[in-house]
C-alpha positions in Angstrom: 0.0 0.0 0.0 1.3 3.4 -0.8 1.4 6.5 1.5 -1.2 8.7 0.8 0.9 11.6 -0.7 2.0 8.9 -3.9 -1.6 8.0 -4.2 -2.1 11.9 -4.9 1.2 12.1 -6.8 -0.1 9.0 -9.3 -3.8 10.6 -9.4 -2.6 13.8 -10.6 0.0 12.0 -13.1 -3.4 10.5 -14.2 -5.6 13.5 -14.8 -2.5 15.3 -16.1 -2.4 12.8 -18.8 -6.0 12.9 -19.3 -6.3 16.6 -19.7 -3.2 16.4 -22.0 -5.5 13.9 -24.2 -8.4 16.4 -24.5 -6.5 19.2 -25.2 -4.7 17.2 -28.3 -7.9 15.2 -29.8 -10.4 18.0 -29.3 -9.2 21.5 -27.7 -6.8 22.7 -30.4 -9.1 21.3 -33.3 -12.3 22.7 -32.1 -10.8 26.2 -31.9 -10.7 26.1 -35.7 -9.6 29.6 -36.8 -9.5 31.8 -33.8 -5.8 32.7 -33.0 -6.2 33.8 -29.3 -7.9 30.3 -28.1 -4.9 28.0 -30.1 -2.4 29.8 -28.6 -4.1 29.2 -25.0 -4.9 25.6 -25.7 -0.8 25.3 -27.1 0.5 27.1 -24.6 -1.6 24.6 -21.9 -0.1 21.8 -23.9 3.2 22.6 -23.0 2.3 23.3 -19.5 0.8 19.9 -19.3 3.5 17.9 -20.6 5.9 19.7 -18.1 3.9 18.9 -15.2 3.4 15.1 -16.4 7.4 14.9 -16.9 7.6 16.6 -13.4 5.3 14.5 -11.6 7.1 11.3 -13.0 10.4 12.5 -12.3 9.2 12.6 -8.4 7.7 9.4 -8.4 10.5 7.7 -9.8 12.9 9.6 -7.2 10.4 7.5 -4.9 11.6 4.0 -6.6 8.0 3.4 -8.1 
């Protein structure tokens, strides 16, 4: 059984990822033509995939 602070650690890894998912298979192509909202759902893209590669980097400094 983990602690409870790698539970949250692997939850948030998991709705990271799913976020990421809905921002790449519907986000940036419903925004269609407008500029402004592409550049927000890119720019949460990024921010996304830094906090998945941040999360992972402290659980596997946890030896999971």
């Amino acid at each position: 059984m983990y602690d409870n602070h790698i539970y949250n650690l692997m939850s948030q890894l998991v709705e990271e990822h799913r976020s990421l998912w809905r921002l790449k298979k519907y986000y940036v192509k419903d925004a269609k033509n407008c500029k402004k909202c592409k550049e927000l759902w890119q720019q949460l893209l990024k921010e996304k995939s830094q906090h998945i590669k941040r999360i992972s980097e402290i659980l596997k400094a946890h030896n999971l």
